[in-house]
N, C-alpha and C positions, 0 to 999 in steps of 0.2 A: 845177648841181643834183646833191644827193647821190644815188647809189644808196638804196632802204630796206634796211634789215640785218633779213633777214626771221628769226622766230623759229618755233619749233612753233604755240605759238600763235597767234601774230598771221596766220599765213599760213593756219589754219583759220579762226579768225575771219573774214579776207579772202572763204575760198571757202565759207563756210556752212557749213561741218563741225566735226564733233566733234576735238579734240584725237585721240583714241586715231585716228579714221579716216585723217586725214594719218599717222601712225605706221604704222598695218598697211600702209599702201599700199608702204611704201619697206623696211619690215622683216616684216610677217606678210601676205605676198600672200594666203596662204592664205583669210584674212579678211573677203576683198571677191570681189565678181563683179569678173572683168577688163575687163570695160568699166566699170565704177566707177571702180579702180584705176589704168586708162590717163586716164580724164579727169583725175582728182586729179595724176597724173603728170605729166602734160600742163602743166596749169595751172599746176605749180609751176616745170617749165622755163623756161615763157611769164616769169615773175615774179624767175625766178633764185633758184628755192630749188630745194638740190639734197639735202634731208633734214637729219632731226635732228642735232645736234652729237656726235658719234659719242666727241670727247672727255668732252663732259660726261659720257655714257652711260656710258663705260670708266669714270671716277671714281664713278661710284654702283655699278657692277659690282663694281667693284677688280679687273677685269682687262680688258691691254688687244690681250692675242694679239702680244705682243713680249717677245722676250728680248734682252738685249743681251748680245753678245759682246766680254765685255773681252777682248784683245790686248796680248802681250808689250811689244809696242814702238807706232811711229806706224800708224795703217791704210794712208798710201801706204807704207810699207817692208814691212810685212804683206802687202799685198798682192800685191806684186811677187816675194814670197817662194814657190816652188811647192812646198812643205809644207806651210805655212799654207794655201794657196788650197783645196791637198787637203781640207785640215780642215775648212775651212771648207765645201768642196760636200758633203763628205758632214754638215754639221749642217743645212743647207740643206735637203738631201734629203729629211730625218728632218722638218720643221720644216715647208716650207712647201703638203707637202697636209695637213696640220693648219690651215690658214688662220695659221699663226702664222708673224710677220717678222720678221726680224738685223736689230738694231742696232748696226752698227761700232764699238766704243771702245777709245779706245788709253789705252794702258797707261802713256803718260806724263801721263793727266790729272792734274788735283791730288785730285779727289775723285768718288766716282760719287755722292752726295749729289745734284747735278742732275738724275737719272736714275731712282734708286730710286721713287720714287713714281707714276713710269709707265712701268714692267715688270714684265714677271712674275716676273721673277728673273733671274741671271746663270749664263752658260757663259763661264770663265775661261780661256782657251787659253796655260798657260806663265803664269809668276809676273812680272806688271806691272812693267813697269822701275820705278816709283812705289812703293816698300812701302808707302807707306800703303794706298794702295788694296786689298792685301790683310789689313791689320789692318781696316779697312770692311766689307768683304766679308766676316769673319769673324765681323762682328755686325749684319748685316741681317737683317731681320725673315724676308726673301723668301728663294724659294730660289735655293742654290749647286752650281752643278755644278763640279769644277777635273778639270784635263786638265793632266799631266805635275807634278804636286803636289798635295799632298792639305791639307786644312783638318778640322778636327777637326768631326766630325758630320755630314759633307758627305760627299755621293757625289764619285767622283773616277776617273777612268779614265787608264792611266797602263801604259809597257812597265816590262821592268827594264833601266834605261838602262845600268848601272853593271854588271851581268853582259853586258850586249850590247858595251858597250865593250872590257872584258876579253875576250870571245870573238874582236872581230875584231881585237886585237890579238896576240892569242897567234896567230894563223891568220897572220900577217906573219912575228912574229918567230921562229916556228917550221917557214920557212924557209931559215935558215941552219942548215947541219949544226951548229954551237955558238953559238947567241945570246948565250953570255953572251961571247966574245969576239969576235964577228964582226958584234955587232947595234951599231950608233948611232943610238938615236933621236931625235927632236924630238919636240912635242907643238906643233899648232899649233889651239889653244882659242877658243871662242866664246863671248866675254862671261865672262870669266874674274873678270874685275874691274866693276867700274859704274865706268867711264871709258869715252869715245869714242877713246881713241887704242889704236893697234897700237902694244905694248909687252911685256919681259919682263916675265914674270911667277916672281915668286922668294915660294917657301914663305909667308915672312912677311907676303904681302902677301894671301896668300888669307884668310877668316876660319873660324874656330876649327871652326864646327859650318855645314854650308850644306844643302841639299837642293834645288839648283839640278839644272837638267837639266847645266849645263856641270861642276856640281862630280863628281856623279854617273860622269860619262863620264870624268872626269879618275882620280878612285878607281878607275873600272877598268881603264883604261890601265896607274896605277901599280901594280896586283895582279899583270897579266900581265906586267911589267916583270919584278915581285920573281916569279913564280914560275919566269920565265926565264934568272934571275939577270944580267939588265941594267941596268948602272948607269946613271940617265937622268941628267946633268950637269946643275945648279942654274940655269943658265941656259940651257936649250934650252926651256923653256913659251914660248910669246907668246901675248897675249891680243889678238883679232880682234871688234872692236865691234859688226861685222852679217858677217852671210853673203852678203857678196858678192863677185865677182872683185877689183874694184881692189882693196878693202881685203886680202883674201886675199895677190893677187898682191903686194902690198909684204912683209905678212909674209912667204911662201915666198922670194923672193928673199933678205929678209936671213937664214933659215934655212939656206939651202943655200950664203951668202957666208962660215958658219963656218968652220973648220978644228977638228978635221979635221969634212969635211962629212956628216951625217947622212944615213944610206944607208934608213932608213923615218922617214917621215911619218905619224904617228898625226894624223888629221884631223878633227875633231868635227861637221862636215856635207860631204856631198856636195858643196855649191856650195865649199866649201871645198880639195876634196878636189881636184877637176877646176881650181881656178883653180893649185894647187902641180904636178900635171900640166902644164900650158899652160908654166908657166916652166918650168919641172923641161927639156921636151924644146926649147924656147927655147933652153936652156942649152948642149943637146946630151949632154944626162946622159937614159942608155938606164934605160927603166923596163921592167921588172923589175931587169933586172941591175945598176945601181947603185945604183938607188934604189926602194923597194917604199913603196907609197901606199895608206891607206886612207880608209873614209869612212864615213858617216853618216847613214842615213837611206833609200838606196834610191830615188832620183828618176830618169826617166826616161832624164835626160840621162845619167847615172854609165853605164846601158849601152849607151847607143848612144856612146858616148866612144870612140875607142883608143891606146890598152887600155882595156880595159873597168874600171871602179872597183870594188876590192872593198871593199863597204861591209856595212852592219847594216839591211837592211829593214821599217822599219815599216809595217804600213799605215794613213795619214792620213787616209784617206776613213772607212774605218771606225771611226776612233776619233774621229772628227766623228758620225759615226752612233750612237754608243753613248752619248758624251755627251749627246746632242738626246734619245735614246730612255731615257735614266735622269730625262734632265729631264722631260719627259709623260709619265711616270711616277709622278715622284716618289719615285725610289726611294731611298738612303741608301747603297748598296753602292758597295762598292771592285773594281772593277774594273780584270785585270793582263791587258792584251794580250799573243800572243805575237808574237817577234823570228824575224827568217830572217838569216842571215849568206851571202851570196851571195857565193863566190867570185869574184872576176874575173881578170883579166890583168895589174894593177897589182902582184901580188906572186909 
């Protein structure tokens, strides 16, 4: 025997009541005496109805108290990533005493077209490995919040990657008494390219015009280069697919297998920064003194590390906060966090 598939009405009909009376009970307590509203209650547990279809309701509203958070890459590497996580708790924060809930989406889908119609709009965290998805999101109806890249007419909260990189590279290479003779560096980059493999990355291979967070921090590397007058050599970039150790630690090692061996590491994330560390003193190559390491980002691990990572401090939480709080707003503004350049041990 089937279950009945109980409806609004059919389960008033059922208990003698009116349509709206079943409704106040479960949505306008207000409505009803509580001993009214505990029997109607009652009776509908007894029956296995547990309230009106809360989707349908959202579809006559057109709203359904969700935003979905598109994500650069998959949600299990997102996740795992303690930047994103930052990000993410401070949009949380912002979000869920609003009654309003995260929906995860990664950035490799094919289209958010399955989605659009039940949310309230998008918080886009980093430019979707998918382009499409942000040529989509550039023409939804709903709103757009982007973080760390901006869409035209859209609010967008965002550091200056590209002067923070430049600063914590000049803070390295402007510990040698002559950088321009004493400095060798490497560049070892994050998603330089849209490939998965750990490879050089040479000029030609980058594209013409970008505003990637990776291209961003590569421009400022190469500013603090040219204004220390150090020749960075055409094959010292490698491009690193995700932030993480293995992938890291293969890069680092074949960085530090050149000749002659590059004495800093300009590193484009902290997980980056500490995995060329790990080999680095593997090696038996003394950090600061042979080798001066930088990083990206300011994650917990960078200073409880030793040496401690001198990296570019963002803070994560709050720029999950700002996004969440332009989005229940509604606001349209551009939004430029500031950066801390924390010294550490590493140079």
């Amino acid at each position: 025997m089937t279950e009945k598939k109980w409806t609004l009405k059919s389960i008033a009909a059922h208990l003698g009541v009116s349509n709206a009376t079943v409704s106040n009970a479960f949505n306008r307590p207000d409505q009803l005496s509580s001993k009214k509203r505990e029997e109607i209650l009652a009776a509908c547990k007894a029956l296995g109805y547990f309230g009106p279809n809360k989707a349908a309701r959202s579809l006559r509203k057109g709203t359904f108290n969700i935003v979905a958070l598109v994500l650069p890459d998959s949600v299990e590497y997102m996740v795992s990533d303690p930047v994103a996580s930052s990000f993410m708790r401070g949009v949380a924060k912002v979000l869920e005493p609003q009654g309003i809930n995260l929906l995860l989406f990664s950035g490799n889908t094919d289209s958010v077209n399955n989605i659009v119609d039940f949310v309230d709009g998008f918080i886009c965290y980093g430019r979707p490995r998918n382009p499409k998805l942000i040529e989509q999101l550039a023409t939804v109806t709903k709103q757009v919040v982007t973080v760390d890249f901006e869409l035209q007419d859209q609010a967008s909260v965002n550091i200056d990657n590209q002067g923070a990189a430049r600063e914590v590279a000049k803070a390295a290479l402007m510990q040698f008494n002559a950088p321009a003779e004493q400095a060798d560096a490497a560049i070892l980059g994050l998603r330089l390219l849209d490939t998965d493999l750990i490879c050089r990355v040479y000029d030609h291979h980058l594209p013409k015009l970008s505003t990637s967070i990776a291209h961003q921090r590569l421009a400022g590397y190469r500013q603090a280069l040219e204004a220390c007058q150090v020749t960075l050599p055409e094959d010292r970039i490698w491009n690193i697919p995700e932030s993480s150790e293995r992938f890291a630690r293969i890069a680092a090692k074949e960085a530090l297998a050149i000749r002659p061996r590059p004495n800093v590491l300009l590193c484009m994330s902290d997980l980056i920064a500490l995995a060329a560390a790990r080999e680095a003193l593997a090696q038996g190559i003394q950090i600061p003194q042979e080798l001066k390491i930088v990083g990206f980002d300011g994650i917990d691990e960078a200073e409880l590390f030793q040496p401690t990572i001198t990296t570019i401090h963002q803070n994560s939480e709050n720029k999950g906060e700002q996004a969440a709080s332009l989005f229940i707003r509604k606001e349209k503004r551009q939004i430029r966090l500031p950066f801390e350049l924390r010294v550490g041990q590493s140079i």
